[in-house]
Residue frames as qw, qx, qy, qz and C-alpha x, y, z in Angstrom:
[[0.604, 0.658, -0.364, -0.264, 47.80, -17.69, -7.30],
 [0.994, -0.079, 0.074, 0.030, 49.34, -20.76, -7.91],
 [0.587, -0.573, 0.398, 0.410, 52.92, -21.44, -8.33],
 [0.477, 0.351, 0.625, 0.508, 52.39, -22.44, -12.14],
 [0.154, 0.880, 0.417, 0.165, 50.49, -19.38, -12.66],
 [0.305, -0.872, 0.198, 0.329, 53.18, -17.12, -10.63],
 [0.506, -0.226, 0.551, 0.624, 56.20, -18.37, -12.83],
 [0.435, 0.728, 0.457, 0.268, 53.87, -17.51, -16.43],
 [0.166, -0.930, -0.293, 0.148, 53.39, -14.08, -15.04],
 [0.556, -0.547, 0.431, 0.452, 57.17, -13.85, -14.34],
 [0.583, 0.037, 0.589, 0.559, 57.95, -14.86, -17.71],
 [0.368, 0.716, 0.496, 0.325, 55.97, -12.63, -19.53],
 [0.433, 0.292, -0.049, 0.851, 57.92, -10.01, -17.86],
 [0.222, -0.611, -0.301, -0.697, 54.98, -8.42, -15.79],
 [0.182, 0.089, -0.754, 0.625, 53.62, -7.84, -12.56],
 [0.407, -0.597, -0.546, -0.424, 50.06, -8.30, -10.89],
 [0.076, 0.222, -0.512, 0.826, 48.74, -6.36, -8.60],
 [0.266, -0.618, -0.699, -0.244, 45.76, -6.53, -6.59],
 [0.045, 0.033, -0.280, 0.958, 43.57, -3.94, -5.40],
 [0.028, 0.501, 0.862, -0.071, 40.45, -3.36, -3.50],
 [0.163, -0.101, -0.233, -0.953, 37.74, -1.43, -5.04],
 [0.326, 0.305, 0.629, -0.637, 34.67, -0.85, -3.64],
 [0.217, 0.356, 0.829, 0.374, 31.45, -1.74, -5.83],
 [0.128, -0.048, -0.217, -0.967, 29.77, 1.12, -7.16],
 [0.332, -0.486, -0.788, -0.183, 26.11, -0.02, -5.68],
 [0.224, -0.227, 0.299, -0.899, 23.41, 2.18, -4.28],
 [0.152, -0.474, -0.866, -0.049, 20.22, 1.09, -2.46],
 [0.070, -0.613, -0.278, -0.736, 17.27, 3.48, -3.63],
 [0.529, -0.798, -0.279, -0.075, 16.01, 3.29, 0.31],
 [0.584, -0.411, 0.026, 0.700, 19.38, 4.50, 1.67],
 [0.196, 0.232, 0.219, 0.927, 20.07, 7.16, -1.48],
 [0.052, -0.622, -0.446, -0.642, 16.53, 8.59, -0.40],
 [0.503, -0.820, -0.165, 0.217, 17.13, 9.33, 3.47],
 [0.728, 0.350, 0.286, 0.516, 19.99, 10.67, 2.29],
 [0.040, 0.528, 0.223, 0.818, 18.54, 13.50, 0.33],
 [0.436, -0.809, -0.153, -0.362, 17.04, 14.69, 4.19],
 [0.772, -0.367, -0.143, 0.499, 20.30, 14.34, 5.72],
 [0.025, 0.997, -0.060, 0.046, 21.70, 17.76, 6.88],
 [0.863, 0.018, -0.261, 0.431, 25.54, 17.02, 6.11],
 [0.041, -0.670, 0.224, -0.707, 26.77, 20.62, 7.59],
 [0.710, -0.628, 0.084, -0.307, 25.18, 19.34, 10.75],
 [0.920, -0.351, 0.116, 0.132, 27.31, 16.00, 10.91],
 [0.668, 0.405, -0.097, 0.617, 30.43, 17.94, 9.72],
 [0.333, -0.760, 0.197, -0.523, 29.86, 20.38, 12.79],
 [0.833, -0.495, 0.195, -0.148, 29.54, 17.77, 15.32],
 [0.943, 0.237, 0.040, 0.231, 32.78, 16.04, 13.62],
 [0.370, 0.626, -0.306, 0.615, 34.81, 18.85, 14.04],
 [0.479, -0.721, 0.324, -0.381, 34.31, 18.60, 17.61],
 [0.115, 0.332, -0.915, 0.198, 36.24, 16.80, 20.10],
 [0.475, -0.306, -0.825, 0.012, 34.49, 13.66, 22.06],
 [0.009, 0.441, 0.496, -0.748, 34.34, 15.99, 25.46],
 [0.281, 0.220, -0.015, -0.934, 32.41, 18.35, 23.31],
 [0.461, -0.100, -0.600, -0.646, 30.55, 16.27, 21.31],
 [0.469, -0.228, -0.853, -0.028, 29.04, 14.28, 24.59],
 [0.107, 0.178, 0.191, -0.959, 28.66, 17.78, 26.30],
 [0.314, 0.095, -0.440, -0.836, 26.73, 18.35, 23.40],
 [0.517, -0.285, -0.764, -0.260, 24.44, 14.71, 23.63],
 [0.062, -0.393, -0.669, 0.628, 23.91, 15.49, 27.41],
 [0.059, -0.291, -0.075, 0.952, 22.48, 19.05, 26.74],
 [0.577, -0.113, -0.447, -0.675, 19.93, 17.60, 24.64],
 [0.452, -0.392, -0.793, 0.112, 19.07, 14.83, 26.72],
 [0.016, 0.210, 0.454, -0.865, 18.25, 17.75, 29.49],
 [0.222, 0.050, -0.304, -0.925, 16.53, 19.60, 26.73],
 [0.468, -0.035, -0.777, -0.419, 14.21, 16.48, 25.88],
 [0.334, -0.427, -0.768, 0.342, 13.33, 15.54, 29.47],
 [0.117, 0.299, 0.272, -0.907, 12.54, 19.44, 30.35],
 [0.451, -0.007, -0.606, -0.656, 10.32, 19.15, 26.46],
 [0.354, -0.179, -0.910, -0.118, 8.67, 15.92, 27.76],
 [0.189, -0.303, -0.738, 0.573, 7.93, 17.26, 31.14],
 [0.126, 0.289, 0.020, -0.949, 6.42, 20.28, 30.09],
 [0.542, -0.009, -0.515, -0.664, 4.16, 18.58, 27.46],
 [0.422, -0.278, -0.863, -0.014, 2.98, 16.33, 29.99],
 [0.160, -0.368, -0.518, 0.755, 2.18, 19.03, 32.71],
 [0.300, 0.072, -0.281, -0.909, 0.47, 20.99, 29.79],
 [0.538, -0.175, -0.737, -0.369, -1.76, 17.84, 28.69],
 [0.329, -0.417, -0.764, 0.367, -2.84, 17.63, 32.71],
 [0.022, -0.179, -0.059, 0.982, -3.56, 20.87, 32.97],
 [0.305, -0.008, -0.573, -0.760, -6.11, 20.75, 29.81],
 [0.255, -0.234, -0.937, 0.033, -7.81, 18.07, 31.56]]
């Protein structure tokens, strides 16, 4: 604000404030993954600490390699 503009202000006996406000805008491709987001889930994992919650990201990574292996020993198997 200028100096001319700051003295007006003054005179008229007021005060300006400024505040940031977020813009009320949705994008429809974001509002519609959304609606398949389980928020319970990421309010679980949020209540954990970091040790737990990277406990937690190992223990699947195990999971996922043991999954992978297994569906690849199956699919040889078939052969």
């Amino acid at each position: 604000m200028t100096d001319s503009a700051r003295f007006m202000v003054q005179l008229a006996g007021i005060e300006l404030q400024n505040e940031l406000v977020p813009l009320q805008w949705h994008d429809p491709v974001v509002e519609r993954y959304k609606q398949d987001v389980d928020r319970t889930l990421l309010r679980e994992n949020l209540r954990k600490s970091v040790d737990e919650r990277v406990r937690t990201l190992a223990e699947w990574q195990t999971a996922s390699r043991a999954l992978q292996q297994a569906t690849s020993d199956a699919r040889r198997r078939r052969r």
